[in-house]
KOLDREN-843316 format. One line per field, with one value per residue: residue number from 1; x, y, z of N, C-alpha, C in turn. Coordinates in steps of 0.2 Angstrom, whole numbers, plus 5000, padded with zeros to 4 digits. Each point is the difference from the previous one (the first is absolute). Example, Ala and Ser with C-alpha at 12.3 -4.5 7.8 and 13.67 -1.06 7.14 Angstrom:
pos	(1  2) $
n_u	(5066  4998) $
n_v	(4972  5005) $
n_w	(5039  4996) $
ca_u	(4996  5004) $
ca_v	(5006  5006) $
ca_w	(5000  5001) $
c_u	(5004  4996) $
c_v	(5006  5005) $
c_w	(5000  5003) $
//
This chain:
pos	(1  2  3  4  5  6  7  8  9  10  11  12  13  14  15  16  17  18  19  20  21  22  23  24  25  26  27  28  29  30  31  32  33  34  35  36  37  38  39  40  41  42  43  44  45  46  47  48  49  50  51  52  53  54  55  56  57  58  59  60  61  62  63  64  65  66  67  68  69  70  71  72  73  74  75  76  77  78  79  80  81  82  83  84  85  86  87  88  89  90  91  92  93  94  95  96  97  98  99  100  101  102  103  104  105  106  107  108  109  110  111  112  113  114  115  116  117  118  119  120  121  122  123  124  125  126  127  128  129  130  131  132  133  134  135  136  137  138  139  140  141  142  143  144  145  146  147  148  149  150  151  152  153  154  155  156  157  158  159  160  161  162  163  164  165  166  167  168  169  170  171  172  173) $
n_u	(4975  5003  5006  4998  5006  5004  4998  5007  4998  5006  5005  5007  5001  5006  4999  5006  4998  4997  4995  5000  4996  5005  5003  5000  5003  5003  5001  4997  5004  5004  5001  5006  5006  5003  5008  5003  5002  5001  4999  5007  4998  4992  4998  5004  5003  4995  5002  4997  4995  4995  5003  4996  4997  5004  4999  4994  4998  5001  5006  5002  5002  5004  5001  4999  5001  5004  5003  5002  5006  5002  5001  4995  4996  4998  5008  5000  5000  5003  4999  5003  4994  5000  4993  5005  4996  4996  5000  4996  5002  4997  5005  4999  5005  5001  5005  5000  5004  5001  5000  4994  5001  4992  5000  5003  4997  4995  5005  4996  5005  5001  4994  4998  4995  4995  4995  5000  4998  4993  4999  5005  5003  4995  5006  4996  4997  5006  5001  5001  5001  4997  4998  5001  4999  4993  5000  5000  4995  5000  5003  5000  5000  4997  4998  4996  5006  4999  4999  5002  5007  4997  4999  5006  5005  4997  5000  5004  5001  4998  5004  5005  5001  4995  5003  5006  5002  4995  5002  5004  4998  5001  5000  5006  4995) $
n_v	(4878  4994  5004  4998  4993  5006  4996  5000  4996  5002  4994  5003  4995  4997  4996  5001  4992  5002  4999  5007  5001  4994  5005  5006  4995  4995  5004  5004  4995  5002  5008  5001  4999  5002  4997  5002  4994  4999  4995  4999  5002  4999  5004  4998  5007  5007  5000  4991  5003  5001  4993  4995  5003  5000  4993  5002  5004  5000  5004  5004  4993  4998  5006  4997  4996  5002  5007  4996  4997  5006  5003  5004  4997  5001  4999  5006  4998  5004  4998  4998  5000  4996  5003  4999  4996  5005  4995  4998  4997  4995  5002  4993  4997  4992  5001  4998  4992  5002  4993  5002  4997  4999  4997  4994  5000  5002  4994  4998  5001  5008  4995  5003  4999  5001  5004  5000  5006  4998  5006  5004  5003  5005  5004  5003  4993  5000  5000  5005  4998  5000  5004  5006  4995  4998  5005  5000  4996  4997  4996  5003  4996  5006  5003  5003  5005  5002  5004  5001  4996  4999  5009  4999  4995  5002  5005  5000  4997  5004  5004  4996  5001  5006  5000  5000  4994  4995  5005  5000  5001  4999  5006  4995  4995) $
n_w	(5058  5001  4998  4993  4999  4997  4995  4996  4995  4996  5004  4999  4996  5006  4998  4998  5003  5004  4997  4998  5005  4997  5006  4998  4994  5001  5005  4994  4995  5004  4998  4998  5006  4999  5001  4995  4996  4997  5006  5004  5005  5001  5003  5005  5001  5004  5005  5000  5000  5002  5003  4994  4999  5006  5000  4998  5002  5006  5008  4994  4997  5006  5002  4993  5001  5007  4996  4998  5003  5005  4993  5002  5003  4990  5001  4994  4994  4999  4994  4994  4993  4995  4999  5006  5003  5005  5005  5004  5004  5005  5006  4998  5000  5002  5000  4995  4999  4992  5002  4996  4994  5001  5006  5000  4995  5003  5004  5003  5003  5002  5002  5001  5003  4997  5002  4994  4999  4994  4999  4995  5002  4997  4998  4999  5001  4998  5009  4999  5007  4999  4996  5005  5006  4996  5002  5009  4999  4998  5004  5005  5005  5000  5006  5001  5001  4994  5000  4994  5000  5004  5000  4995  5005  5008  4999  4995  5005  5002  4998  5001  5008  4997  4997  5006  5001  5002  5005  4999  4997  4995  5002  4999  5002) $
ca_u	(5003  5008  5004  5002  5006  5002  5008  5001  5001  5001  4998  5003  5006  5006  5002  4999  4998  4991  4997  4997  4993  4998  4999  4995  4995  5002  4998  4993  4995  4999  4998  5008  5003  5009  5005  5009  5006  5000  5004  5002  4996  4998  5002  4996  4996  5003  5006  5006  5001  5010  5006  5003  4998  5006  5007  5003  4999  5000  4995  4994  4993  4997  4994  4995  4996  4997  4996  4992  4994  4996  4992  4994  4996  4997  5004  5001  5007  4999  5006  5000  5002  5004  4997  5000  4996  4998  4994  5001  5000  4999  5004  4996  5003  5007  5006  5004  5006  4998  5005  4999  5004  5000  5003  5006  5001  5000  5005  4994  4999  4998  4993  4995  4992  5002  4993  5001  4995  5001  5004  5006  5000  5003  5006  4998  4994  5004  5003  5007  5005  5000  5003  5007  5003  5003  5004  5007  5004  5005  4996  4998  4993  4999  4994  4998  4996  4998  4995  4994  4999  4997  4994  5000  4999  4995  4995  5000  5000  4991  4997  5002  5000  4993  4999  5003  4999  5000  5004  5002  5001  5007  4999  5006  4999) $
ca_v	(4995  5002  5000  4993  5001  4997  4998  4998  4995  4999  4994  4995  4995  5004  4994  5002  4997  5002  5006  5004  4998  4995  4998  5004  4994  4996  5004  5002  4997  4995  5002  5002  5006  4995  5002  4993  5000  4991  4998  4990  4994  5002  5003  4998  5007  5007  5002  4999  5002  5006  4997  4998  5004  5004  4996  4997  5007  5004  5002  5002  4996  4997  5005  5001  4992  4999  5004  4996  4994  5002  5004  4998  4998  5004  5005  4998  4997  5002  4993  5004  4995  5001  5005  5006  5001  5000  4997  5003  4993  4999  4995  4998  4997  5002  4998  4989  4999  4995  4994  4994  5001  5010  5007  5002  5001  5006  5005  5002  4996  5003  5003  5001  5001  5008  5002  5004  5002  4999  5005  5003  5007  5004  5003  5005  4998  4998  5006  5005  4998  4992  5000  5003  4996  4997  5002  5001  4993  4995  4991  5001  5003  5008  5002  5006  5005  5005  5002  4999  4995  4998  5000  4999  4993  4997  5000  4995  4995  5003  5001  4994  4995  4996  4994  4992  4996  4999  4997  4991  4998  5001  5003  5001  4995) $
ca_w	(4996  5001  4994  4997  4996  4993  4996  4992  5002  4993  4999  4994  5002  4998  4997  4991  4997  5001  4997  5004  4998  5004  5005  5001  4997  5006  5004  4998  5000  5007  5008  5006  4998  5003  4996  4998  5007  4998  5004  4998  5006  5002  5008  5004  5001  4998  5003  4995  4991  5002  5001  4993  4996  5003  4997  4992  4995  5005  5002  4999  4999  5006  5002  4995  5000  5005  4998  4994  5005  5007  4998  5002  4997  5000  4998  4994  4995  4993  4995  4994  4996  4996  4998  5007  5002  5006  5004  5007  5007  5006  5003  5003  5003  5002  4995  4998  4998  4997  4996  4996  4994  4997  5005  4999  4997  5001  5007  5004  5009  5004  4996  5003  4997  4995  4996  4995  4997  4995  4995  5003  5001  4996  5003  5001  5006  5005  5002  4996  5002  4999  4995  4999  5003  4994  4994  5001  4997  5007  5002  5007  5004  5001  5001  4996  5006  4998  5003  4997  4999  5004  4998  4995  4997  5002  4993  4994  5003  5001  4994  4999  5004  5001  4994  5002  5002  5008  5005  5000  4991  4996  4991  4995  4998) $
c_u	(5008  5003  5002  5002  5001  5006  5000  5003  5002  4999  5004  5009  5005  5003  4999  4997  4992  5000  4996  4992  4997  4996  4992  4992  4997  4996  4994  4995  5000  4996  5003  5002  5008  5004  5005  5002  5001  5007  4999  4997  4993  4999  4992  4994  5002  5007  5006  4999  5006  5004  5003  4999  5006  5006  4999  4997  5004  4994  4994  4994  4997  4997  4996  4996  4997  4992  4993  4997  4996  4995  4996  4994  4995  5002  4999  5003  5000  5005  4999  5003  5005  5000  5000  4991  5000  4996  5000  4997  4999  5004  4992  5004  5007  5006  5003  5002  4995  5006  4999  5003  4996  5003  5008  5002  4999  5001  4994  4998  4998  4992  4994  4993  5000  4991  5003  4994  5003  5003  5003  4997  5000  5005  4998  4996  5006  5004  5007  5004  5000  5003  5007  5004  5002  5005  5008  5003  5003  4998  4998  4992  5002  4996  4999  4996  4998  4991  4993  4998  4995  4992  4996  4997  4993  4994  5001  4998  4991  4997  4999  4996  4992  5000  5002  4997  5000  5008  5003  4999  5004  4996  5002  5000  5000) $
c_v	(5001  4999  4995  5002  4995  4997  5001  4991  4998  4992  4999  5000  5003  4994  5003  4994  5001  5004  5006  5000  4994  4998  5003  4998  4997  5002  5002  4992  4994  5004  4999  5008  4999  5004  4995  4998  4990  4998  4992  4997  5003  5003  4998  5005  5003  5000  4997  5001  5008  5002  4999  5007  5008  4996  4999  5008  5006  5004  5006  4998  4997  5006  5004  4994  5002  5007  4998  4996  5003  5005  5000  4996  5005  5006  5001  5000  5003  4998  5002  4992  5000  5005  5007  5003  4999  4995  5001  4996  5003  4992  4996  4993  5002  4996  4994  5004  4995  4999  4998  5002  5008  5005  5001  5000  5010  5006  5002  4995  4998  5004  5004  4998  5006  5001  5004  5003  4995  5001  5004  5008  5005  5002  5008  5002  4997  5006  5001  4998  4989  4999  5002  4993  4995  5003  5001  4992  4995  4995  4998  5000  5004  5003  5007  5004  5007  5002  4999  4991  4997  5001  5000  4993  4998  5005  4997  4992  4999  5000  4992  4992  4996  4996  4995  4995  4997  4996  4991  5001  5002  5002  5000  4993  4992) $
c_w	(5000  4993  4998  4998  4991  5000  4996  4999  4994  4997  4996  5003  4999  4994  4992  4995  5001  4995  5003  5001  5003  5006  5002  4997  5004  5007  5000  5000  5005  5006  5004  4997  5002  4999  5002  5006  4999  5004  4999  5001  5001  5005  5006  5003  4996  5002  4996  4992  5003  5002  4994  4997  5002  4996  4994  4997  5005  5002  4998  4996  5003  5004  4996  5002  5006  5000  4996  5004  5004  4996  5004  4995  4999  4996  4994  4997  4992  4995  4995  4998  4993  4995  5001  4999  5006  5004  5006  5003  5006  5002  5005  5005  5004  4998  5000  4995  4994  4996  4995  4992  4998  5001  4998  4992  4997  5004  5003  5005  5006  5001  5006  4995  4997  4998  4994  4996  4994  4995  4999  5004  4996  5002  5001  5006  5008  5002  4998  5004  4997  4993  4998  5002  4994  4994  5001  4998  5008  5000  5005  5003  5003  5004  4996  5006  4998  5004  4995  5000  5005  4998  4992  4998  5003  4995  4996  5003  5001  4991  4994  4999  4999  4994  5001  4999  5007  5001  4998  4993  4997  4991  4996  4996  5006) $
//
């Protein structure tokens, strides 16, 4: 089995008018997983959402975009809600541009598909390195290369996942 990789996947706006949390709402109950980024125009591709996304936030949130879009599929995604409660995803898609008033209302753009266990993570039940991440704070998509991270989150992820729901549905309503 080859190394699967994590992220941290905070989901909140640099914009002081979003409310924190919003977006993680949002993403949970769509079955995405994203990060900011509200440009003029829509963008034709990936390429030129990071063209706009180099001109209007610069280049380090354009090679944070470009970082989120090529995840592997499969990769997982750990998020914290408003609760700072813990959840843990699986990237099942590949990356759009969602235009429509939700999204931009809660700076959330930029979306992959997203399987999300139902329920939150105890924080106890999540690896030390996943939570240290959390706590260092930031608004960044992140990977997480600590070495427990990996075999931490595919147990939790095992331990989880058989309660899900099938594939394609959406638990959140």
């Amino acid at each position: 089995m080859s190394e699967q990789t994590i992220y941290r996947a905070p989901m909140r706006s640099r914009d002081p008018d979003v409310p924190t949390g919003i977006a993680v709402t949002r993403a949970l109950e769509g079955g995405l997983c994203g990060v900011g980024g509200r440009l003029d125009h829509p963008p034709a591709s990936l390429s030129d959402a990071i063209v706009q996304t180099d001109a209007t936030y610069g280049e380090r949130a354009a090679r944070r975009l470009e970082r989120f879009a090529s995840a592997a599929l499969r990769s997982f995604v750990w998020t914290r809600d408003l609760n700072a409660s813990l959840w843990l995803g699986r990237i099942g898609g590949a990356w759009i541009y969602d235009a429509n008033p939700g999204a931009w209302a809660v700076d959330l753009m930029h979306v992959r598909a997203c399987e999300w266990i139902p329920t939150p993570i105890p924080h106890e039940q999540a690896p030390p390195s996943v939570r240290a991440s959390f706590a260092r704070g930031g608004r960044n998509w992140q990977r997480i290369r600590a070495a427990d991270a990996a075999t931490g989150t595919a147990r939790t992820w095992s331990r989880y996942w058989h309660d899900a729901p099938v594939p394609g549905t959406r638990p959140f309503g």
